[in-house]
C-alpha positions as CSV (number, residue, x, y, z in Angstrom):
1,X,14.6,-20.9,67.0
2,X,17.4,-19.1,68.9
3,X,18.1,-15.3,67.9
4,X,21.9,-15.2,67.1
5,X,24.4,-13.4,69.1
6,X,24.2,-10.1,66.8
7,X,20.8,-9.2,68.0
8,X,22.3,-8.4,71.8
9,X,25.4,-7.0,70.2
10,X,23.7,-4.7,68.1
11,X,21.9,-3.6,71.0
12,X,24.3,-2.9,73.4
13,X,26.1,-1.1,70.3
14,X,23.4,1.3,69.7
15,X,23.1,1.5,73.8
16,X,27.1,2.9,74.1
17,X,26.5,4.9,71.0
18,X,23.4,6.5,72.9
19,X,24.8,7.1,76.6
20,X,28.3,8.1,75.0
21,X,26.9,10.4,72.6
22,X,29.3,12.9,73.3
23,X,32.4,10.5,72.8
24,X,34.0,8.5,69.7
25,X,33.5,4.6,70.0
26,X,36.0,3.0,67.9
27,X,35.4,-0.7,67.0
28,X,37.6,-1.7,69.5
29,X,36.5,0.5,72.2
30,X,32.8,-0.9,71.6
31,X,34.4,-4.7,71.4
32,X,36.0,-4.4,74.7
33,X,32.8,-3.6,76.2
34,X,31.0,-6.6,74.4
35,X,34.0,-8.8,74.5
36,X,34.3,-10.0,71.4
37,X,36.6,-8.7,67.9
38,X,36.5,-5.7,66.4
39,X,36.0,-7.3,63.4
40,X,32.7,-8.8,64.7
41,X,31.5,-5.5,65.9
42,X,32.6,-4.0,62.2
43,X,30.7,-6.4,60.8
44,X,27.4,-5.5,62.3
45,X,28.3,-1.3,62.8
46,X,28.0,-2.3,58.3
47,X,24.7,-3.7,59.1
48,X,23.0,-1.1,61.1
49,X,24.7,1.5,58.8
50,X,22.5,0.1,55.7
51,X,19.5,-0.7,58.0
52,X,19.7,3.8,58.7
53,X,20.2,3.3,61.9
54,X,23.7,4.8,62.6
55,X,26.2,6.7,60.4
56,X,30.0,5.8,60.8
57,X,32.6,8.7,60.8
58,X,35.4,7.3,58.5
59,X,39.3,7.9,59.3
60,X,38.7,9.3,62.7
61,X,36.5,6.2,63.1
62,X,33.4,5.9,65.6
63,X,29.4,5.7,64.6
64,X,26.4,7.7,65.9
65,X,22.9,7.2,66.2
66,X,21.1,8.4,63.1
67,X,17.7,8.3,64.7
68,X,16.5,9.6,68.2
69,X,16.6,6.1,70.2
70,X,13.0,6.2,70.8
71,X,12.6,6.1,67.8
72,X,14.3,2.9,67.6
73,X,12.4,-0.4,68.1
74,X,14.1,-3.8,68.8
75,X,12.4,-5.3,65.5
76,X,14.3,-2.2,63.8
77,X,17.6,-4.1,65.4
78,X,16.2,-7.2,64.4
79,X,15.6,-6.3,61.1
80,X,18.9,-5.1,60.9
81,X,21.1,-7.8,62.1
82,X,18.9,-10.9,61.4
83,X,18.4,-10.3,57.2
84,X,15.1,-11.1,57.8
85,X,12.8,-10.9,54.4
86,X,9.6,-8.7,54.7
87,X,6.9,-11.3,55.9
88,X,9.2,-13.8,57.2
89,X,9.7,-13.0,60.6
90,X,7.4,-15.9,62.0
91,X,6.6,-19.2,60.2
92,X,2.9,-20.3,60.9
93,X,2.0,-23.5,61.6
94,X,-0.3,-25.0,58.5
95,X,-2.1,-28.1,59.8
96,X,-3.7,-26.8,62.9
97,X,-7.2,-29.2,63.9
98,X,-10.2,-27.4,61.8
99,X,-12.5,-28.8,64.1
100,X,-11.0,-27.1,67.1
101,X,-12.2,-23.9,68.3
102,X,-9.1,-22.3,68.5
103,X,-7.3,-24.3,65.5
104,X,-9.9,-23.5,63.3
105,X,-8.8,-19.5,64.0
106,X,-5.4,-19.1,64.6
107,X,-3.8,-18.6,61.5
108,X,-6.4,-15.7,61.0
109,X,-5.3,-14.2,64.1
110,X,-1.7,-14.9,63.5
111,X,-1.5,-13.3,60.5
């Protein structure tokens, strides 16, 4: 399974946002650093906005963090950009060998 391209956008967003503190990042200021559309990066600013994770300054336009980026995990970003339901981050496997040492244990561990 491959992580789509929003994950690494939404990092490097919250990455400008946190060494440009100071300074207003527009969507097309923070697109031109990604290289992509400010529609794209508009798209996932709306996503980390209802994940809590930045606040956007309408009109003027621009975000900031809303949380102290250590307090910021990459499963937070995950979470945020992926729409990943509570529970459903991994899949198990279900038919691992009962018989086998470690098959016979690894869905306990997993979980």
């Amino acid at each position: 399974m491959k992580i789509s391209s929003r994950f690494s956008v939404a990092v490097h967003m919250l990455s400008l946002l946190y060494i440009g503190k100071d300074l207003v990042f527009t969507s097309e200021v923070i697109a031109s650093s990604v290289n992509t559309n400010p529609v794209v990066i508009r798209r996932v600013t709306g996503m980390l906005k209802k994940a809590g994770l930045v606040s956007v300054n309408a009109g003027c336009g621009g975000a900031n963090l809303l949380k102290p980026i250590e307090n910021i995990t990459l499963l937070d970003v995950y979470k945020a950009v992926e729409v990943v339901k509570e529970g459903q981050l991994f899949k198990i496997h279900e038919d691992s060998d009962s018989t086998c040492a470690v098959g016979s244990k690894i869905h306990f561990v997993l979980e």
